[in-house]
Backbone bond lengths (Angstrom), bond angles and torsions (degrees), N, CA, C in turn:
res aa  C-N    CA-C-N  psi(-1)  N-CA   C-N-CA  omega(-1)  CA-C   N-CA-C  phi
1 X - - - 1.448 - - 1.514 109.44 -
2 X 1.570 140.83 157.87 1.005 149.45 -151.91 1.422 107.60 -139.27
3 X 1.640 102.57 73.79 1.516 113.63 -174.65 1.767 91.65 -114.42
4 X 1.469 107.72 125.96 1.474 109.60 167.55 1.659 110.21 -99.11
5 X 1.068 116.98 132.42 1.640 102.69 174.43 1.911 115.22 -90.77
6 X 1.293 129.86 124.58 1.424 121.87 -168.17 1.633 92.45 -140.13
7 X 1.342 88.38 171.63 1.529 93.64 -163.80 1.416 134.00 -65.63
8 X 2.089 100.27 -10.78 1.443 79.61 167.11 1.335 118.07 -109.12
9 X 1.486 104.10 18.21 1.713 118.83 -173.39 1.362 104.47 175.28
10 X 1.892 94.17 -156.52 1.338 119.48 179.16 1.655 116.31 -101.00
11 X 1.141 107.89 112.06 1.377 109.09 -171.17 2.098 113.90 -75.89
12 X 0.895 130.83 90.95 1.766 126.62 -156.71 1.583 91.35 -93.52
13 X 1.131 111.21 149.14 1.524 124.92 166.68 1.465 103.23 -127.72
14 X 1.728 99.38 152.65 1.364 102.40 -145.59 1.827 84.27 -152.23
15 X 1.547 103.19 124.02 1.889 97.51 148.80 1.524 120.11 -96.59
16 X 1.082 125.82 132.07 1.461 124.31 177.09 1.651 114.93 -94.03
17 X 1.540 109.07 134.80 1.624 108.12 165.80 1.466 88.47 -103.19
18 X 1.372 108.25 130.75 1.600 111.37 144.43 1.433 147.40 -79.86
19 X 0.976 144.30 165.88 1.414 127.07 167.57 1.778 108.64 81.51
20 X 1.264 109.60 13.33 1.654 98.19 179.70 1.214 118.91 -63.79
21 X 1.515 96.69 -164.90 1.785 99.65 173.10 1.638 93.42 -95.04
22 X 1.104 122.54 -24.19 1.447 102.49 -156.65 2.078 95.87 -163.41
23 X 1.433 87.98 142.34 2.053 108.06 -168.24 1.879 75.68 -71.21
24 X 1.434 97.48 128.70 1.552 119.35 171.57 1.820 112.07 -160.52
25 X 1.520 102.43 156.16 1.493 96.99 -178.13 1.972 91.68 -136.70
26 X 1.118 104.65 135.75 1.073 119.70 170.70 1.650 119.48 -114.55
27 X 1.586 113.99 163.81 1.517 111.45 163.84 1.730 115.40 -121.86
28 X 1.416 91.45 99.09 1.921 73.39 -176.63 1.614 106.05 -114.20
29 X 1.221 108.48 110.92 1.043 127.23 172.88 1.548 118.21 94.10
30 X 1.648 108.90 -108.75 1.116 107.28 160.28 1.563 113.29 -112.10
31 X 1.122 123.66 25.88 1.699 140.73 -176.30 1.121 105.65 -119.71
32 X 1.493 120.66 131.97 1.513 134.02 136.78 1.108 120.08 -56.59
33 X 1.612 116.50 119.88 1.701 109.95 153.93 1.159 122.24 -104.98
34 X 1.097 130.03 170.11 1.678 126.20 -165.60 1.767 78.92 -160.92
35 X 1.226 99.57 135.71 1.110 129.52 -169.61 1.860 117.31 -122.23
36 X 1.244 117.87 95.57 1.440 106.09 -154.04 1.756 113.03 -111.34
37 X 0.907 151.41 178.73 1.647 151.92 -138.09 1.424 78.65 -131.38
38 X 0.997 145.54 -75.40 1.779 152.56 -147.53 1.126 107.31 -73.69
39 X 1.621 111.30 146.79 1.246 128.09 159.37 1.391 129.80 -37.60
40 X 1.242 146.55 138.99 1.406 127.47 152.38 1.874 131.95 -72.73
41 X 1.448 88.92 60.67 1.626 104.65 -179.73 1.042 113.53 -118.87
42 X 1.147 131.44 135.72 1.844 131.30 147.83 1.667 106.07 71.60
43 X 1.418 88.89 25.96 1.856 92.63 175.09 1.550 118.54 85.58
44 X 1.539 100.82 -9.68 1.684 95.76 -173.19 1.428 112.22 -52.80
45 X 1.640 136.65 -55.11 0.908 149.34 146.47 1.839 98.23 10.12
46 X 1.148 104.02 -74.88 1.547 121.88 -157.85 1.738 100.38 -56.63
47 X 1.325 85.28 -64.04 2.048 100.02 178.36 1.252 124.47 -32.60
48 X 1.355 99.00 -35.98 1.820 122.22 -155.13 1.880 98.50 -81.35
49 X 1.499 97.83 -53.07 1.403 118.94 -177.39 1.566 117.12 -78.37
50 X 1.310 126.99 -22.26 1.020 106.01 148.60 1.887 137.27 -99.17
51 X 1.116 90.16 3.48 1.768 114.66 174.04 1.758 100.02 -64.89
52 X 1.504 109.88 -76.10 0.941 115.72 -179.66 1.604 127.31 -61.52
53 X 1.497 129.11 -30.63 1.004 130.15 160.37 1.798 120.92 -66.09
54 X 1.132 111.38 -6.83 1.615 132.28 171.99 1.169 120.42 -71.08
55 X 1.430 100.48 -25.23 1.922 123.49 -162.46 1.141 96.55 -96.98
56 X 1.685 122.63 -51.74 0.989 147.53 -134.13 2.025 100.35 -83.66
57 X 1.227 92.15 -59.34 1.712 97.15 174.80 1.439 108.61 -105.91
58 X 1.336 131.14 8.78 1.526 120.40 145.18 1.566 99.70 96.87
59 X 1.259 121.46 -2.06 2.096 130.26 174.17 1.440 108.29 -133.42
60 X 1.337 92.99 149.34 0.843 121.81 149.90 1.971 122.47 -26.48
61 X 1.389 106.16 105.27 1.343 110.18 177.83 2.228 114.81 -119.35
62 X 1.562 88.35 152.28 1.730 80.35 -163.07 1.810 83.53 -132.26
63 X 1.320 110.73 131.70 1.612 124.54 170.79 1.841 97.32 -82.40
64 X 1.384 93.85 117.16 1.616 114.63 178.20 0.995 130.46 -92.59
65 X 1.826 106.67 -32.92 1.668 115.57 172.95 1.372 99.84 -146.31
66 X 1.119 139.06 179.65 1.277 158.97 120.96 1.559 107.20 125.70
67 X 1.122 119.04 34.55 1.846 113.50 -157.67 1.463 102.15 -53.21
68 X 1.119 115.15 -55.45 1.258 130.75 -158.05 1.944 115.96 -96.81
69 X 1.431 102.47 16.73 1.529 121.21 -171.83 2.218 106.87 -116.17
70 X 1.026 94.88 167.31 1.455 95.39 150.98 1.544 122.13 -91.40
71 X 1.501 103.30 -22.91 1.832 108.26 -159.87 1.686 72.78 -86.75
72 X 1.303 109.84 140.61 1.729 118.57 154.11 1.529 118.69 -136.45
73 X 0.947 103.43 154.16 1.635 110.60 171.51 1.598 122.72 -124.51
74 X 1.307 112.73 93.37 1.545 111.47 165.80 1.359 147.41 -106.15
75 X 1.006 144.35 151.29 1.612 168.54 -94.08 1.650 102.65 -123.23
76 X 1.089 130.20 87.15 1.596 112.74 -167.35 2.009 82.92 -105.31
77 X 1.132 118.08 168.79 1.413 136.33 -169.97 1.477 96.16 -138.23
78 X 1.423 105.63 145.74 1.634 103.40 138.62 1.936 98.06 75.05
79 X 1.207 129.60 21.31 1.759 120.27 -165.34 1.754 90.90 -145.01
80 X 0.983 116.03 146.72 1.529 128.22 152.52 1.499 124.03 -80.99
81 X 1.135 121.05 131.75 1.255 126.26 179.87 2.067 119.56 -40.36
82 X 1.392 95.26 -39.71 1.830 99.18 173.47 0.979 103.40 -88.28
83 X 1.389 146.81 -18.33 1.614 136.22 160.61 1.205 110.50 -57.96
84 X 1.241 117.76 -44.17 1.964 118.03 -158.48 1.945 86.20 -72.78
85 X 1.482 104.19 -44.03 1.493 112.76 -164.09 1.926 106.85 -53.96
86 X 1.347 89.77 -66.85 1.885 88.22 166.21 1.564 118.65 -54.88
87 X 1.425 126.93 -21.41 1.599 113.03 178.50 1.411 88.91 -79.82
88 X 1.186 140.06 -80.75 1.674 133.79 -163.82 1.139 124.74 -46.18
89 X 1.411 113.94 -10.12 1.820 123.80 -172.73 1.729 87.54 -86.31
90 X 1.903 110.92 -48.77 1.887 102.25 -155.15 1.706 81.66 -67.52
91 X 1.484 166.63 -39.88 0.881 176.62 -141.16 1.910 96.64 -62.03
């Protein structure tokens, strides 16, 4: 998995499918997938994925790069690196 640790957190990298049937996160391999319900228009994509990943590990999350990509990288606050690791593993 492709967790950087920086000073104001955990940095997670993430590939997105859009357009699924259903908001899911997988681990395949050494990649995250995140699997999202929304279009890739007008940011919904973005909204969806960090809404639900907000819920998901319980903080505050901030999209850092990739707006306009599938590969993204976001901003987790406030989590330890073996916490985030055990929520995405029971996943």
């Amino acid at each position: 998995m492709k967790i950087l640790e920086v000073k104001e957190g955990l940095i997670l990298e993430v590939y997105v499918k859009p357009s699924s049937k259903e908001f899911r996160l997988t681990v395949e391999g050494n990649e995250i997938v995140v699997f999202c319900r929304e279009e890739p228009t007008k940011g919904r994509v973005n909204k969806e994925l960090v809404k639900e990943l907000s819920k998901l590990f319980h903080n505050k999350i901030e999209l850092v790069s990739g707006f306009s990509s599938k590969q993204k990288r976001l901003l987790i606050r406030g989590v330890e690196k073996s916490e985030l690791e055990r929520v995405l593993l029971d996943k």
